[in-house]
N, C-alpha and C positions, 0 to 999 in steps of 0.2 A: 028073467031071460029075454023075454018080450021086451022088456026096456029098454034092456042094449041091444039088443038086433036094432029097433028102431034109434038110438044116437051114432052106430054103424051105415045105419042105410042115409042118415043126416048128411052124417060125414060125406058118403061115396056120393053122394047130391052134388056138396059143395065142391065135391075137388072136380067133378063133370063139367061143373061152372067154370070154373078156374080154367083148367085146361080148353075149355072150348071158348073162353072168353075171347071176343077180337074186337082189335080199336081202332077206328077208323083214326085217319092219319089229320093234322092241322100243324099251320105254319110254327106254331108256338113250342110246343113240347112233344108233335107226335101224338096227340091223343084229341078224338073228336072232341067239339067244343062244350058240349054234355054231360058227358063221362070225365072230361077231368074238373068241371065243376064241380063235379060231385064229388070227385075223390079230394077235391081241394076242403071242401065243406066238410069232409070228416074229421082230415088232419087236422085243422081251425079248428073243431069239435073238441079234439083231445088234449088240444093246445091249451084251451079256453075253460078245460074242464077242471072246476076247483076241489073236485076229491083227489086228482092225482097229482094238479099243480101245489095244490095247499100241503099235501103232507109233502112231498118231495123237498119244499121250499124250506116248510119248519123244520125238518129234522138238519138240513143241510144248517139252515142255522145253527140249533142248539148244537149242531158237534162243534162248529166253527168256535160259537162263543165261548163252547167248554176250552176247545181245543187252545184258545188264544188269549182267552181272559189271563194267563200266567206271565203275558208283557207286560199288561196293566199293573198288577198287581207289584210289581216292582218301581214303582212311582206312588203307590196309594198311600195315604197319610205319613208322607214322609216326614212331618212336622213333629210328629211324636212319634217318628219312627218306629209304627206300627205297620212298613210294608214288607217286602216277600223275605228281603235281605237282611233286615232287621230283626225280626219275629224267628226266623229257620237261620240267626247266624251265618250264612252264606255271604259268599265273595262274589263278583264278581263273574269271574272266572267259574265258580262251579253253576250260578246262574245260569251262563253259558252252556255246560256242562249238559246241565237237566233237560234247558230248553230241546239243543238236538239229539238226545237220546230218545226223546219221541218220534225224531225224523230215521232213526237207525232201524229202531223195529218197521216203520213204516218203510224203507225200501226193502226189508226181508221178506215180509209179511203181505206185503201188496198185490203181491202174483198169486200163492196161493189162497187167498182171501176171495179173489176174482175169479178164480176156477171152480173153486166149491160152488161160488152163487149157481154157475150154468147146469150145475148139476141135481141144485136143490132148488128152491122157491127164490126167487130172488126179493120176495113182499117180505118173508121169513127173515134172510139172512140181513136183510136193509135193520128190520127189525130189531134183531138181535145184535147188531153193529149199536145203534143208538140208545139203549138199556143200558149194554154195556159200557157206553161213555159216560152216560149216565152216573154211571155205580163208583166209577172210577173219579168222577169228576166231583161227586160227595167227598168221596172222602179224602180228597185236596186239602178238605178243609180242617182233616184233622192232621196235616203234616207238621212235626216238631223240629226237624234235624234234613241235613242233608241227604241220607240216607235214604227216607223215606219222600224225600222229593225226586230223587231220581228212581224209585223201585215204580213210583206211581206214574212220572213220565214214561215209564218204559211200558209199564203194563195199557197205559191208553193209546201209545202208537200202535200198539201189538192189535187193540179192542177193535182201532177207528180204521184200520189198514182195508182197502178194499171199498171203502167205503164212495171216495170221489171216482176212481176209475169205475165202481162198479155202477156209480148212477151214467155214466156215460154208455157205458155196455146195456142197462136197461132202458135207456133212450131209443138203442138200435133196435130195441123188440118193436117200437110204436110208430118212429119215424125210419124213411129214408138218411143215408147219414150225408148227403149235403142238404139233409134241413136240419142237422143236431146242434148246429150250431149255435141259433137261436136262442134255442131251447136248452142246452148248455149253461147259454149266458145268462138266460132267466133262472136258472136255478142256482147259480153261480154268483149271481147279485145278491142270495141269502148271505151270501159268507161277509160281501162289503157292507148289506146293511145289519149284519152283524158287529163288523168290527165299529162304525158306528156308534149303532144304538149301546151296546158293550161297555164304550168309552161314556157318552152319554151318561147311563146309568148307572157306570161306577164311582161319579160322581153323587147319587146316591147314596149308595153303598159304603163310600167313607163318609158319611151320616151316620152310620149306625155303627161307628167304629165304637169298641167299646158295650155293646148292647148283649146282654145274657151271655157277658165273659169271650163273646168271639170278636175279634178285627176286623175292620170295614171288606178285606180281600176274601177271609173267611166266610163270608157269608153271603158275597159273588159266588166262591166256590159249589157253596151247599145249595144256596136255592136254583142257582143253573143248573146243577147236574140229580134233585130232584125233577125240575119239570122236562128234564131227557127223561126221565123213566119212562114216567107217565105218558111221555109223545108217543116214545117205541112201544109200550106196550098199545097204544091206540092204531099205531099203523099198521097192527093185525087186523085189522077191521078197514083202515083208511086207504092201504095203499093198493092199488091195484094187483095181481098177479100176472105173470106172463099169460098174450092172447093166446087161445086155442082156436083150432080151428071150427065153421060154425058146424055144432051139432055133437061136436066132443064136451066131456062134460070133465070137471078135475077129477082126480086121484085120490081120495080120499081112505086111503086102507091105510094099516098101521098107524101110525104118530100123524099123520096126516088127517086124522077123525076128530083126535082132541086139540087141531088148531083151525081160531074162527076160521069161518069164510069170505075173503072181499069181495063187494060186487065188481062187476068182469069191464071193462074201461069203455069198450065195443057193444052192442046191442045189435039183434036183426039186420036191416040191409045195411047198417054202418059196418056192422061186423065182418058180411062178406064183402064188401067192397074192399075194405082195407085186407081180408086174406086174399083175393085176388090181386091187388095191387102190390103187397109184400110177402109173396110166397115164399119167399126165401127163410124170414124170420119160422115160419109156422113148420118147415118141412127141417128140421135140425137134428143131422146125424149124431151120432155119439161119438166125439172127439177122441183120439187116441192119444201117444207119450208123441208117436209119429208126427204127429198135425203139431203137438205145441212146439218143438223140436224144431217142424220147417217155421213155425211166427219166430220164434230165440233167433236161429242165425237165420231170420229176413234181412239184408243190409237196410232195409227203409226203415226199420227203428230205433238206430244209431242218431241218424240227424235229427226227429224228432223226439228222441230221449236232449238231444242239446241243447236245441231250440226251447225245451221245459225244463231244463236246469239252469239256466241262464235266467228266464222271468219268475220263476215260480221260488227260485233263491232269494232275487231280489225282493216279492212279495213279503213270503216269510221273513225276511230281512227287517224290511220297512212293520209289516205286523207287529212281530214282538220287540222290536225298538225302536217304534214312532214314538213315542214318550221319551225315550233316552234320548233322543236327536234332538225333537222339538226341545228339549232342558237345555241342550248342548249348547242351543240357537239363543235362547235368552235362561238365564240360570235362575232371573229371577221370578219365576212362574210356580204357582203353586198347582201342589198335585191334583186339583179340582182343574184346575184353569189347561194343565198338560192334558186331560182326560177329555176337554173338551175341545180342545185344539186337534186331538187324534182325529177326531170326529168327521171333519170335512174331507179328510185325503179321501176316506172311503167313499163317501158321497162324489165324489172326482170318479172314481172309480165304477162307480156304478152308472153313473152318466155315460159314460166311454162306452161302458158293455151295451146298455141298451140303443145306444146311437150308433155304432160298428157293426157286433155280429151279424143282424138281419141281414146286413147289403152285402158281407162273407158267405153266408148264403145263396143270397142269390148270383151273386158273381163266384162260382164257388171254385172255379178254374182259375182263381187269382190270389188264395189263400195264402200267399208269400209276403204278396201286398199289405192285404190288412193287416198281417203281423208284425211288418217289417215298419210300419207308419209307427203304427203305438209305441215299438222298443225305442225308436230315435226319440220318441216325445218323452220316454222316462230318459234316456241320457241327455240329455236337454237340462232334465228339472235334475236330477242329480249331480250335473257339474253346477249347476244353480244352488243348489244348497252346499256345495263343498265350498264357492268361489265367491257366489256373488255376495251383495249387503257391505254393511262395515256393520265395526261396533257400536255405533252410534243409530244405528239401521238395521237391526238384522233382517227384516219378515223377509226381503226379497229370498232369502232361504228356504224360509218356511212357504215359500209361492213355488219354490224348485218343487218340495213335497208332493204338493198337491199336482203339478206337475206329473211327479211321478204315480201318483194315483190314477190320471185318467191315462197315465198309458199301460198300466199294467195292466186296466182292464181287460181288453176283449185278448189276451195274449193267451192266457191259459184255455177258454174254452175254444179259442181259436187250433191253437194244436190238439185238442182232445179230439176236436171236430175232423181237424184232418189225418188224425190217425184212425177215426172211424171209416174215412171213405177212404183210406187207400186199402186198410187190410179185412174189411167184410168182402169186398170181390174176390181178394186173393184167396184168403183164409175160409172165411164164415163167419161162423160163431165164436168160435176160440180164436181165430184171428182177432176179434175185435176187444177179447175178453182179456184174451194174456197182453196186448200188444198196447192199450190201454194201461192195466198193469205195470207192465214195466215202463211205460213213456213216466205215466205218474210216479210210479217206487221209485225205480232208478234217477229219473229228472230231480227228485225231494235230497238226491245226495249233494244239491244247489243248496240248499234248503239246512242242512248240516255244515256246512260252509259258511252261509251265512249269521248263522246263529252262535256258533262254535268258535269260527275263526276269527269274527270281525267284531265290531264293536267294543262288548264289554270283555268279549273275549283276547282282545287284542290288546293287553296293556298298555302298550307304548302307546298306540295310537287312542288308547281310553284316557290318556292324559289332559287338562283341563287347558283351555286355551284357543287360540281362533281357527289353529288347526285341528279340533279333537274331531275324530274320526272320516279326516280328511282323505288317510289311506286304506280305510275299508269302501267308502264311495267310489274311490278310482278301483280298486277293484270291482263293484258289482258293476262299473261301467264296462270293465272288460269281459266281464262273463254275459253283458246283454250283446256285444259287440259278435260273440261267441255266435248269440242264441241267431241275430242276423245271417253271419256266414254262414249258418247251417242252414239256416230258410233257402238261401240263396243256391245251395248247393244239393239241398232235396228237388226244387226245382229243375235245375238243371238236367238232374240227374232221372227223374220223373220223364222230362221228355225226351231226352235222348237215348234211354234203359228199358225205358215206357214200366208200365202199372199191371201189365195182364195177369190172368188166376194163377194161382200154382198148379190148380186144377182146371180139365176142360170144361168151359161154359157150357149151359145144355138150358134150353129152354123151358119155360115149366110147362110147356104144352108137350114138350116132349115123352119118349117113351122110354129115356134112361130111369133108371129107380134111383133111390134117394139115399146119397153117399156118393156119386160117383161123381159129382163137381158142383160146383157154384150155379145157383138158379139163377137166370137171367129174368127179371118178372117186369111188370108193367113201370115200376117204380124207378127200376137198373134203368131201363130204355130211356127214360125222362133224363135220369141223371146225365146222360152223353152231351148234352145240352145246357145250359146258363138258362136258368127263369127270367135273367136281367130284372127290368124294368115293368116285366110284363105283369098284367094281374095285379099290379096295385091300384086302389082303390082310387086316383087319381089318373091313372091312364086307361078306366074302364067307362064304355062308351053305352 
């Protein structure tokens, strides 16, 4: 009893603090030139901190590589016709088929996957996301028949659903969401250096085609989706949990007893600093049907649900058929040489993210911009691969590709980013949770378009010749043309409509109690403002 009275009297310490904290004003952000050093030294802190970057990054990997290793594998020892189509009889067309029926459970399953997290542990539910890819990604390996290739696509969209919107939504617990962007794109560069290393190593992989009765793709399948287990189960111990405030301690009763416990991301004055500066994350009422009701018909998640159907189709597109295209380009490449050829778009890709986001960031009043640069740079490369070269020349093709690597880059965590700062002020927490959710579910009905409708899935235009899948390229040109207008038109629409709460702003010095509107805290205040130029390590005197 003595114990909790004393993490009670902790608590009512810190929130004294908080409330009574005041920041003397400077030119730059509004915050004396001390206090937001320090508050910058945290964030950098957590940024930098390799128990929450490191599992964050790995797991984001292994779902990817699970998730995508099934475009590879439809190229893999094609020579003895030992790949996907070969081995499970499959067409084409039901390839197709399998591919976007992962994408079907994932827009059903995406919103409530992301609701539950707010409700449960989000270390938990990460957790249990990547086990379960895991479990499903084994036993890929024993699929014989069509059947069973599409009962196990569907059961792993259904597993992984929740999973990228939800690492966005756990972003908003740690950072301000015009610095998620970043941070976004750093964890988002697992999936390109995935698709990568993936391609890379399954030119291993059919090395051992043949080896203790299973196929070179077989055994991609089995050893990826063992070392998921293993990740997920370590992330009970690795990943952080949501902060508490300083002096509260977790919840440990029921089911809550027999799961480890993570250490806490935050310590001492780093801890209160960062609850003083994001009170909003720590003060989090219990969401009603009411609140996700007014995020559904917000009109501002219309354009960037288009905006991410547009890029993240193409994505998926280029993912599970950058092998079929690159073959397309020159026929005479072997499945090792396609595998390695995949390998560089991603690497284009990752370059983009880490070169763009930061400066979306910090120019964060301009997020139309940085999106709207990348999409012209993939139409660009994909009229380049439909058009240019001859037959005597292809690669200028294969240069479109890579093309469309570095532009797809920073496009996806650039919209997650900005679907975080428009609907945490409005919304909150479930703003950011369902609205996330459906940008990601609904935007992946791109993603079923592209996988389902176009390439292998497109016969006519699957036909062999120097047009072959010259009319699913002009399509995803019009669906990024799509994903532009819509940037352009959230904009507009932004400053003319403006962005304000659903509910009334209340300051967290104030004496409203907690539920009756959006906190305004030291972080909000910064956000009114562009960090621009400032604070980098080269403008600092």
């Amino acid at each position: 009893m003595d114990k909790e009275a004393g993490h009670m009297q902790l608590h009512s310490d810190a929130q004294k603090r908080s409330d009574n904290h005041v920041f003397p004003q400077d030119g730059e952000m509004g915050l004396g030139a001390v206090d937001i050093d320090r508050i910058e030294k945290v964030y950098r802190y957590e940024n930098s901190s390799q128990v929450r970057y490191g599992s964050f990054w790995t797991l984001y990997f292994l779902c990817s590589a699970i998730r995508s290793n099934v475009g590879l594998s439809q190229t893999m020892n094609l020579s003895t016709k030992h790949d996907l189509g070969s081995e499970l009889h499959l067409t084409p067309k039901q390839i197709s088929t399998g591919l976007a029926l992962f994408y079907v459970c994932y827009v059903i399953f995406d919103l409530p996957s992301n609701l539950v997290m707010t409700r449960l542990s989000p270390r938990v539910w990460m957790s249990r996301i990547v086990i379960a890819v895991g479990i499903i990604g084994s036993c890929m390996a024993a699929m014989k028949a069509a059947w069973s290739f599409y009962l196990l696509r569907l059961l792993l969209g259904i597993v992984i659903a929740g999973m990228w919107p939800g690492m966005a939504y756990y972003l908003t617990l740690f950072y301000p969401p015009s610095r998620t962007g970043k941070r976004i794109g750093q964890y988002f560069t697992a999936a390109q250096v995935s698709a990568a290393v993936v391609g890379l190593v399954s030119a291993g992989f059919q090395e051992m085609d043949g080896l203790q009765g299973l196929v070179g793709f077989q055994w991609m399948f089995l050893l990826y989706g063992l070392v998921g287990i293993c990740v997920g189960i370590s992330l009970l111990w690795w990943l952080p949990d949501r902060p508490l405030p300083p002096g509260e301690v977790p919840d440990r009763t029921g089911l809550s007893k027999w799961i480890p416990q993570s250490k806490p991301a935050l310590t001492g004055e780093d801890a209160l600093i960062h609850y003083n500066d994001l009170t909003r994350v720590y003060r989090r009422p219990q969401w009603t049907l009411k609140d996700l009701w007014l995020v559904v018909i917000d009109w501002r998640v219309w354009p960037l649900f288009l905006m991410y159907f547009g890029v993240v189709g193409v994505g998926i597109g280029v993912q599970n058929y950058a092998t079929v295209i690159i073959r397309a380009i020159n026929p005479k490449l072997t499945g090792v040489q396609l595998s390695l050829l995949s390998a560089p778009i991603w690497i284009m890709d990752l370059i983009a993210i880490l070169l763009v986001t930061p400066f979306s960031d910090r120019f964060h009043h301009h997020r139309a911009l940085f999106f709207g640069v990348p999409v012209c740079i993939q139409i660009v490369g994909l009229l380049m691969t439909t058009y240019a070269g001859s037959i005597a020349n292809p690669w200028p093709r294969y240069a479109g590709l890579l093309l469309v690597g570095f532009g797809l880059g920073p496009t996806v965590p650039i919209t997650m980013t900005w679907t975080n700062e428009i609907f945490q002020p409005r919304h909150g927490e479930v703003g950011v949770a369902a609205a996330s959710a459906l940008v990601s579910g609904l935007g992946n009905l791109g993603s079923i378009l592209t996988t389902y409708a176009l390439f292998a899935g497109w016969p006519e235009d699957a036909k062999k010749g120097r047009k072959q899948y010259r009319k699913s390229t002009l399509v995803m040109v019009g669906i990024l043309c799509l994903s532009i207008l819509s940037a352009a038109v959230m904009t507009l629409l932004l400053k003319y409509v403006g962005n304000g709460p659903s509910a009334k702003q209340v300051s967290s010095g104030s004496s409203t109690s907690e539920g009756e509107g959006v906190i305004v805290d030291g972080a909000a205040r910064r956000e009114l403002q562009e960090r621009g130029f400032g604070r980098l390590w080269w403008f600092r005197r």
